[in-house]
C-alpha positions in Angstrom: -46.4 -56.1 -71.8 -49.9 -56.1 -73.8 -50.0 -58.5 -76.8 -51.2 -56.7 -80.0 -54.6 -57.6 -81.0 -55.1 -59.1 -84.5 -57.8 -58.2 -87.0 -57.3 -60.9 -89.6 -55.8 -63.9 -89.0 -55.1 -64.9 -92.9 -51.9 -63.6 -94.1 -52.7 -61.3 -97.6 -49.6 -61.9 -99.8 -49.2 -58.6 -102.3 -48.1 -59.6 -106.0 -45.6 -57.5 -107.3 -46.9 -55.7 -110.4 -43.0 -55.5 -112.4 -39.7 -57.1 -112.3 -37.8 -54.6 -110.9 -33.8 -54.6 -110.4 -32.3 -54.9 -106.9 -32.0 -51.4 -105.1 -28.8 -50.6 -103.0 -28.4 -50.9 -99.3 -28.4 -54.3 -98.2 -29.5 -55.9 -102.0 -27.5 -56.7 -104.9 -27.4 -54.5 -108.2 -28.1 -56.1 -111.4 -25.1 -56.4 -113.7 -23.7 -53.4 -115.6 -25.4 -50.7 -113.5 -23.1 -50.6 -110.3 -23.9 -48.2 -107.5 -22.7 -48.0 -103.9 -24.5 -48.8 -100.8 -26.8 -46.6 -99.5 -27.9 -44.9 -103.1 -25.9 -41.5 -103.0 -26.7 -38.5 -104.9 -25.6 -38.7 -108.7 -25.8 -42.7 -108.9 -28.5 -44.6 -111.3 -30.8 -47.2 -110.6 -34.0 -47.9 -110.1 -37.0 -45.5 -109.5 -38.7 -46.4 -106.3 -41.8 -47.9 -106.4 -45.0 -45.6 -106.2 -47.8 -47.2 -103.5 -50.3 -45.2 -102.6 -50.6 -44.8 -98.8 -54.0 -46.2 -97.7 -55.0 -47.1 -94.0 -57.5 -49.5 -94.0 -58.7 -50.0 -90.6 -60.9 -53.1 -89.1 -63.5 -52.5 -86.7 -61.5 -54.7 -84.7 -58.8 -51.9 -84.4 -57.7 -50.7 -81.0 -56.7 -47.1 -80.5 -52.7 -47.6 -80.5 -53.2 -48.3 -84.1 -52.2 -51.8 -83.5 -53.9 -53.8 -86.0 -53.0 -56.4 -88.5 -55.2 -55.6 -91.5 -54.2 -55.3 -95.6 -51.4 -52.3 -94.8 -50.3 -53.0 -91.5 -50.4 -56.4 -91.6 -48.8 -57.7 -94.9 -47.0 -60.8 -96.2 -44.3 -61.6 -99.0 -42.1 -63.8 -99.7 -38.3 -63.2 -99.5 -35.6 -62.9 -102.2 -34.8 -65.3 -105.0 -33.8 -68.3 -103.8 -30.4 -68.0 -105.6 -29.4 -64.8 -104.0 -29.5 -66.2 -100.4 -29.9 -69.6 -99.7 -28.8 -69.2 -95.6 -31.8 -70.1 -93.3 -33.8 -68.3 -90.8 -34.3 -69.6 -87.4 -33.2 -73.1 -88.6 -35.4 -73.8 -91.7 -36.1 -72.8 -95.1 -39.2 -71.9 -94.9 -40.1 -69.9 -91.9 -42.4 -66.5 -92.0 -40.8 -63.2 -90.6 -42.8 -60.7 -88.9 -41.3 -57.3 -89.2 -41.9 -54.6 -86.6 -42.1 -50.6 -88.8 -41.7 -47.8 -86.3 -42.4 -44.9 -88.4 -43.5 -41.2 -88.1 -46.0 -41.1 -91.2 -48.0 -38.2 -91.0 -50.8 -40.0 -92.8 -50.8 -42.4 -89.9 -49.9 -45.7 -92.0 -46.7 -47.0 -93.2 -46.3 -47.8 -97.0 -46.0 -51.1 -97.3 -43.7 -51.9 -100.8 -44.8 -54.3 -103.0 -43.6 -57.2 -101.7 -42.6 -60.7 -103.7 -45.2 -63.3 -104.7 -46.1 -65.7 -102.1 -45.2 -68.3 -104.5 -41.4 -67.3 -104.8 -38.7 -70.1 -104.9 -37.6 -69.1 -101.3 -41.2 -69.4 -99.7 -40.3 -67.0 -97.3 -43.7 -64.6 -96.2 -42.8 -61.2 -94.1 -45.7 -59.9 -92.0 -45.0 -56.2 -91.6 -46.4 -54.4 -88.4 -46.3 -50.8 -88.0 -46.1 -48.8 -84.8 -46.5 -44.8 -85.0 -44.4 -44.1 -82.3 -42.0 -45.8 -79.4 -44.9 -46.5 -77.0 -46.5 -48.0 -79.8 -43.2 -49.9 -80.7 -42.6 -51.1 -77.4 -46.2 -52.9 -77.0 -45.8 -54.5 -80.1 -42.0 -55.8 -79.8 -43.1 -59.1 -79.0 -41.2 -62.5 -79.1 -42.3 -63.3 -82.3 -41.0 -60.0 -84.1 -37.8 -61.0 -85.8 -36.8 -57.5 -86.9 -37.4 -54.0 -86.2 -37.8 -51.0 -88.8 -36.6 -47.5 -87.7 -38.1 -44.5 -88.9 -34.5 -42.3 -88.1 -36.6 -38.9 -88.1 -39.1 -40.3 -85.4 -39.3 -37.7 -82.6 -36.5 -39.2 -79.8 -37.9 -40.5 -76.8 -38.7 -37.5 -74.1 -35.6 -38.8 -71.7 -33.2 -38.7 -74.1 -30.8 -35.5 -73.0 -29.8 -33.1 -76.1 -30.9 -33.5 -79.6 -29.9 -36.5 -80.4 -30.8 -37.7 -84.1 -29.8 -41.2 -83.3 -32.0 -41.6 -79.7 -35.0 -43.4 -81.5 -32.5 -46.1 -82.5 -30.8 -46.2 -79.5 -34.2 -46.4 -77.0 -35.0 -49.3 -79.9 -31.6 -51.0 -79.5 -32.2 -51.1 -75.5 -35.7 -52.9 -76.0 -34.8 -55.1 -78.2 -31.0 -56.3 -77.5 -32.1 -59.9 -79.2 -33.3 -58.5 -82.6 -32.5 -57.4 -85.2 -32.7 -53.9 -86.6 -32.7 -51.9 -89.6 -32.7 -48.0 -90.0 -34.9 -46.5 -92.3 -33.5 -42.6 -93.6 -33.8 -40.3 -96.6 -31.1 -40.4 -99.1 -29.7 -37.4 -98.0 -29.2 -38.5 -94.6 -26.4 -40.9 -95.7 -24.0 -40.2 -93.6 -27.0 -40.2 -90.8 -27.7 -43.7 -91.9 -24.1 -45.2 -91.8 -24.1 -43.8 -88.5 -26.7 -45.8 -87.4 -25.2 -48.9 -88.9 -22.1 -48.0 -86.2 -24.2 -47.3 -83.3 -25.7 -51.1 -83.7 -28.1 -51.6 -86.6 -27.4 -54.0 -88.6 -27.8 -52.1 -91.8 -29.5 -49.2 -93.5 -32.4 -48.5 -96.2 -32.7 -45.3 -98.2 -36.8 -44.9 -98.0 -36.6 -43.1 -102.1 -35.2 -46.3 -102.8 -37.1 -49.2 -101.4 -38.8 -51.8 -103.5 -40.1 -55.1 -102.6 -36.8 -57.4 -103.1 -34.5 -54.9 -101.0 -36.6 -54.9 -98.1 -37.5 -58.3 -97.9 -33.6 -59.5 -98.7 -32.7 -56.9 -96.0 -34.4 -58.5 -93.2 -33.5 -61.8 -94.2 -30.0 -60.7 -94.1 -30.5 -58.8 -91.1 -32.1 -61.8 -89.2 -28.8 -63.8 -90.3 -26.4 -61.2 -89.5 -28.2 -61.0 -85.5 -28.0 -64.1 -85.4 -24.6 -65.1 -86.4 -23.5 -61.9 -83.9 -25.0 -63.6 -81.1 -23.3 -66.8 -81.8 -20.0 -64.7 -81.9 -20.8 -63.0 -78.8 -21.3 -66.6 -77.4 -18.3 -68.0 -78.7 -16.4 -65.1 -77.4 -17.9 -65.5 -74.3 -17.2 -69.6 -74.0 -13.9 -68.5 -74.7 -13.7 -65.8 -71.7 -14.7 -68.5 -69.5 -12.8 -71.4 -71.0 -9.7 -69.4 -70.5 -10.3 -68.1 -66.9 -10.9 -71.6 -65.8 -7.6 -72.7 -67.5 -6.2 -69.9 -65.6 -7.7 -71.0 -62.5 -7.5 -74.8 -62.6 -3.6 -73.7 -63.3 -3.3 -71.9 -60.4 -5.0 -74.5 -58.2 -2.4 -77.0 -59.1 0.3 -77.7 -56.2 3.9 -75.9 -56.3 5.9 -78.1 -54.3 7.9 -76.7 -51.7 11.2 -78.3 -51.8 13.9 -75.6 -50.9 16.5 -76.8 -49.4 16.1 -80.7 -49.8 18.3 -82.7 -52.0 15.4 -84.8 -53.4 14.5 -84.7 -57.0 11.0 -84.0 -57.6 8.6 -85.1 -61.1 4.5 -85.4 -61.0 2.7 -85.8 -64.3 -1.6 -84.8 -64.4 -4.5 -86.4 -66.9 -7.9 -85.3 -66.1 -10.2 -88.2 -67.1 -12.7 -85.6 -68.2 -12.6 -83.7 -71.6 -10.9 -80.2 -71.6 -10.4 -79.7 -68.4 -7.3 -79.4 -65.9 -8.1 -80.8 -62.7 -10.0 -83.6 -61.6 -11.1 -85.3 -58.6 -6.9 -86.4 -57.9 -4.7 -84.3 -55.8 -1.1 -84.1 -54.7 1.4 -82.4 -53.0 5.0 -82.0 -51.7 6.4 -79.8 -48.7 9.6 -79.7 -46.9 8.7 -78.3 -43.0 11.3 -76.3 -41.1 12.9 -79.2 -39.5 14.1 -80.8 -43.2 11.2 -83.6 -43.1 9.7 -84.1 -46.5 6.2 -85.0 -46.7 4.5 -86.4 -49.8 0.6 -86.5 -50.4 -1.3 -88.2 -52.9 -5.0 -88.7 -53.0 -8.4 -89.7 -54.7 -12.1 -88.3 -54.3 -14.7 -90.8 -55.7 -15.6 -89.8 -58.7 -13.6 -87.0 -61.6 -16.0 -84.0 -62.3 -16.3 -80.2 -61.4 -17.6 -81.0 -58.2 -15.0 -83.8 -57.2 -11.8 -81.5 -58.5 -12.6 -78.7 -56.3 -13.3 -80.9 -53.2 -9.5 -82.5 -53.8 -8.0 -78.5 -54.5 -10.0 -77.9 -50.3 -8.2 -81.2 -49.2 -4.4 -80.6 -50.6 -4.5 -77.3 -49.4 -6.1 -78.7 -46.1 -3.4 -81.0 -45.7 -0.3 -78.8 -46.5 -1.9 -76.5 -43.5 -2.1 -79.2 -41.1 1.4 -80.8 -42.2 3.2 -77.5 -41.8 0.9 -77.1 -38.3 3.0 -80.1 -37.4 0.1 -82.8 -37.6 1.5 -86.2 -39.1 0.0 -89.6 -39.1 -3.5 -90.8 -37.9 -3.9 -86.8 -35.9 -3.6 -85.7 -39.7 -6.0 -87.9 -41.4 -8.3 -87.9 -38.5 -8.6 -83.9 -39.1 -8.6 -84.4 -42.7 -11.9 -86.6 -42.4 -13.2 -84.3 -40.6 -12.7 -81.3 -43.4 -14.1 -84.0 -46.3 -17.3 -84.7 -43.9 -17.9 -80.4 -43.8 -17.0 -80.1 -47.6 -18.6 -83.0 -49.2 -22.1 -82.4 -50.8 -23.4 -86.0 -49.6 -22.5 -89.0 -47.2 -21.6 -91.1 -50.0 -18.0 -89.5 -51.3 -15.1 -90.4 -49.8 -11.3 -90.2 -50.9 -8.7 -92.3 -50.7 -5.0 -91.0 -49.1 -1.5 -91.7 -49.3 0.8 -90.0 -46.8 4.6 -90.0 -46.5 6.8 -88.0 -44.4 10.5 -88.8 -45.5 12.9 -87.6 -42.5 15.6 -85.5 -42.9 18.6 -88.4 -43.3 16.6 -89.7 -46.7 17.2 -92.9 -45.3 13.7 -93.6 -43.4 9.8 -92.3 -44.1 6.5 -93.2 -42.5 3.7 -94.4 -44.1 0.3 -93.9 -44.0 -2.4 -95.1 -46.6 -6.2 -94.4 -46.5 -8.0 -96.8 -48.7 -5.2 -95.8 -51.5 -2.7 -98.4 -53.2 0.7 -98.5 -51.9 4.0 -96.5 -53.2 6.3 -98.5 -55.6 10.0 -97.8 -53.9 13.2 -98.9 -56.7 16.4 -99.1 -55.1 19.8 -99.5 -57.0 20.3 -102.6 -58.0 17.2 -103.8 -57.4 13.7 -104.5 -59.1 11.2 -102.3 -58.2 8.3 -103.7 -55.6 5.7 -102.4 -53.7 5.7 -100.2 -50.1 4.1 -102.4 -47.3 0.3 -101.9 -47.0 -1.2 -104.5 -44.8 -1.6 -101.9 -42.0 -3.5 -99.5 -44.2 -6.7 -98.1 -43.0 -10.2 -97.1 -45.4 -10.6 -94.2 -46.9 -11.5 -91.1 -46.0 -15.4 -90.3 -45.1 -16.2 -94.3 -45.1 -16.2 -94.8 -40.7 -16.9 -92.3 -38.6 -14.3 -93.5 -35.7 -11.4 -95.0 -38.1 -7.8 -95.4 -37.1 -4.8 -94.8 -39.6 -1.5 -96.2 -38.1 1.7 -95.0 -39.1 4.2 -97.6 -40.2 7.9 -96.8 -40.4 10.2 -98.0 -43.2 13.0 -98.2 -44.4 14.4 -96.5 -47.9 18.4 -96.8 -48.1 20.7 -94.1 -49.4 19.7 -94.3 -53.5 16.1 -94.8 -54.3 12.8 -93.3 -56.0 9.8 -93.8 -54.5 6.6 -93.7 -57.1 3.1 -92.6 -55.7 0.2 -92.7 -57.8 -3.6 -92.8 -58.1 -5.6 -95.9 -59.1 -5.9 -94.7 -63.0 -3.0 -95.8 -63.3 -3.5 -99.3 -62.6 -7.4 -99.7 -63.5 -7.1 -99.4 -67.3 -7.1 -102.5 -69.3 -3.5 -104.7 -69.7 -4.3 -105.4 -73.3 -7.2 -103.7 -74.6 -11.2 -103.6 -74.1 -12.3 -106.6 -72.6 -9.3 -107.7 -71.1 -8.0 -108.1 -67.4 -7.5 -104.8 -66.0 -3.4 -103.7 -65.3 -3.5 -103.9 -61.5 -0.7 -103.3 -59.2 1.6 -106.3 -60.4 1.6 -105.0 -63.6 2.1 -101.7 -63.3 5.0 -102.8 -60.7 6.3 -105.2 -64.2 5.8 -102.0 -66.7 8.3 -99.7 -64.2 10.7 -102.4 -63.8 11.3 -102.7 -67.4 11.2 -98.9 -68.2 13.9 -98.4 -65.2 15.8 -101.0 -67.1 15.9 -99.0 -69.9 17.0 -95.7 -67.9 14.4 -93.6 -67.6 14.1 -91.4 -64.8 12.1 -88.4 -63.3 9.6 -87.0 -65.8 10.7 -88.9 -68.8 9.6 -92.2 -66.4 6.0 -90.7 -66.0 5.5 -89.8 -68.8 6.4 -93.0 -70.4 4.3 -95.2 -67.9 1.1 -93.0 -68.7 1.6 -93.3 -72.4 2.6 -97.2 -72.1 -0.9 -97.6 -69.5 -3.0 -95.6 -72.3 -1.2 -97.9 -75.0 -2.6 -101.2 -73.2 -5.9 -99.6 -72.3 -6.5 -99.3 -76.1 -7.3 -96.0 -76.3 -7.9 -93.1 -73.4 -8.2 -93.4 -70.1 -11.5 -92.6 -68.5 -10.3 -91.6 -64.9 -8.3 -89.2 -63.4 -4.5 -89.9 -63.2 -2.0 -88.7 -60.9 2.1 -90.0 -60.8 4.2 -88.4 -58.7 8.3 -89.6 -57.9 10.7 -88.3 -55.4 14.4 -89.5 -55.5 17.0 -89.4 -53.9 20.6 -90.7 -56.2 23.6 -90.6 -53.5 24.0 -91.9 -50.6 24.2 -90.0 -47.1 25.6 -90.9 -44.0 
């Protein structure tokens, strides 16, 4: 797109010969004399103001009537300060170029009188007038803020029927980021408020237009654009904010516990703000021959990135586990899918595995790099699952071996899996030691004490780890308890 060429680069600011009252459209009315928007028939106010049309053209003046001289070309400063104090592209004092698109037959818009440079608002418009929509469409550069629209300019030559609207419209498709305002004859009221529907952000009666109206309309125009896109924005944040609510929701685990006599509870925190799902996962299935197997896990790290690598790993692992893969066969294929999925060689995650057999009384165990279940049995304090055997974490060696180790549960008991948020926060504030395992194994011993069970448990040890943290924690937290309250043969 050509840039307009500029005769004069000094701004000529047009004094305004009388204080005249506000006009309608956009503009207030002065007090006593009130009229409706858009100046109908039978109304009183001001008489428009008389300016002769003059075309004084530069030698500098291309052929597109593009040029920037005393009447194409003109500056002014907004309204009084006191009538609109909002701001323009972020400051007070900003000038506004304002693009005319007008079918004058004299070849020239006229310019109103515009306010004194010197006003209280400091605000200067540079008008810039175009004679038809080829000429509008070269001059609709960046650093036009608003657009002027003749509504009895000829309609562009695609436009099918006889639309009185298609030079707004072909406008409103060039220029989706500014704003607009429909210029129309007093009779053409209805015409006008039409336009104001279609997408122009208001209308001017051309009998009616002084200095103050038009400049306080584009100012208000400019504003009104402005705070629209900011609404379209918001809308849009919205949009998204919700359909990743909705998807983060639906990426979460349903355990799959039909026909088992275990009670299930898990409880989620995200380390990071306003979101769902992080970089923990987890996950609960009962296969066909009544084995329950319980997955917790950890990828490095608790962003966008991490979360969605943990969503391809749980549902990685529920495959495999109903496939019939347990043990180090499981995690050995589960490496494998991190090392496709991962974006570099240095994330890993961390794995628990349990597979609880169909008795209640016995479960293998399997840890990758990942702390070891807590296990209470009635009458008894609470303690850790052995993890000597352990192997690392997922993604760390290329050849690693997980062994399987069997033990043994009893006929009452709730076993406690959990990610290492839980245990990484602080035991008494910033500064201090941080909770570890034997403290978190002393917190659930005296909340058992007390009787809680299930998802009142969870939710209590979260709270009571935030509590000692002194204040929120910064990774991702995952708790998840399976129990099992009578005793089978």
């Amino acid at each position: 797109m050509c840039q307009p060429r500029r005769a004069h680069s000094r701004p000529i600011s047009i004094p305004l010969r009388t204080a005249l009252p506000l006009g309608s459209g956009t503009g207030g009315v002065p007090s006593g004399a009130p009229r409706p928007l858009g100046g109908r028939e039978g109304t009183t106010g001001p008489m428009p103001v008389s300016v002769p049309r003059q075309r004084n053209v530069s030698a500098a003046a291309g052929p597109g009537g593009d040029t920037d001289t005393d009447a194409t070309d003109t500056d002014a400063s907004a309204m009084d300060a006191t009538a609109m104090t909002g701001t323009v592209t972020g400051t007070d004092r900003t000038d506004l170029t304002l693009l005319v698109v007008e079918d004058d037959p004299a070849g020239a818009f006229a310019v109103p009188e515009l306010l004194d440079a010197a006003d209280a608002a400091g605000i200067r418009v540079r008008i810039r007038t175009a004679r038809n929509l080829t000429e509008a469409e070269r001059l609709l550069t960046d650093d036009v803020h608003c657009v002027l629209v003749d509504l009895s300019l000829p309609g562009p030559r695609a436009a099918a029927g006889d639309d009185p609207l298609a030079p707004l419209r072909h406008i409103l498709r060039l220029a989706p980021r500014h704003a607009v305002l429909a210029l129309a004859a007093s009779a053409d009221a209805e015409l006008a408020a039409e336009a104001v529907r279609v997408g122009a952000q208001d209308h001017l009666f051309r009998e009616e237009l002084d200095g103050r109206l038009l400049s306080r309309a584009i100012r208000y125009a400019v504003e009104r654009k402005r705070a629209d896109a900011v609404q379209v924005k918001l809308a849009e944040s919205r949009l998204r904010a919700q359909e990743n609510a909705r998807l983060e929701r639906g990426l979460l685990p349903t355990p799959l516990l039909e026909g088992s006599d275990l009670r299930f509870a898990a409880h989620y925190r995200p380390g990071r703000s306003r979101a769902l799902l992080g970089g923990d996962f987890y996950d609960v299935v009962r296969t066909p021959d009544g084995t329950v197997h319980a997955m917790i896990g950890d990828v490095c790290g608790h962003g966008p990135d991490e979360a969605a690598l943990g969503v391809e790993l749980r549902i990685a692992w529920r495959a495999l586990t109903f496939a019939g893969l347990c043990g180090d066969e499981l995690l050995s294929t589960m490496q494998q899918v991190l090392e496709h999925e991962r974006e570099s060689e240095e994330i890993f995650a961390t794995l628990c595995t349990v597979d609880i057999a169909p008795d209640g009384r016995r479960a293998g165990l399997c840890l990758a790099g990942h702390p070891s279940p807590l296990i209470a049995r009635r009458g008894r304090a609470a303690r850790l699952l052995p993890y000597e055997d352990g192997g690392p974490a997922l993604g760390l060696l290329p050849r690693a071996r997980w062994p399987r180790r069997q033990v043994e549960l009893g006929g009452a008991w709730s076993l406690l899996m959990y990610t290492d948020g839980l245990i990484e926060g602080r035991s008494a504030g910033p500064g201090s030691p941080r909770l570890g395992q034997e403290g978190m194994v002393a917190m659930m011993n005296r909340q058992l004490d007390e009787g809680l069970r299930g998802e009142e448990l969870l939710e209590a040890a979260v709270t009571e780890v935030r509590s000692l943290n002194g204040g929120e924690l910064t990774d991702d937290v995952a708790v998840l308890a399976l129990e099992r309250d009578r005793a089978r043969g």
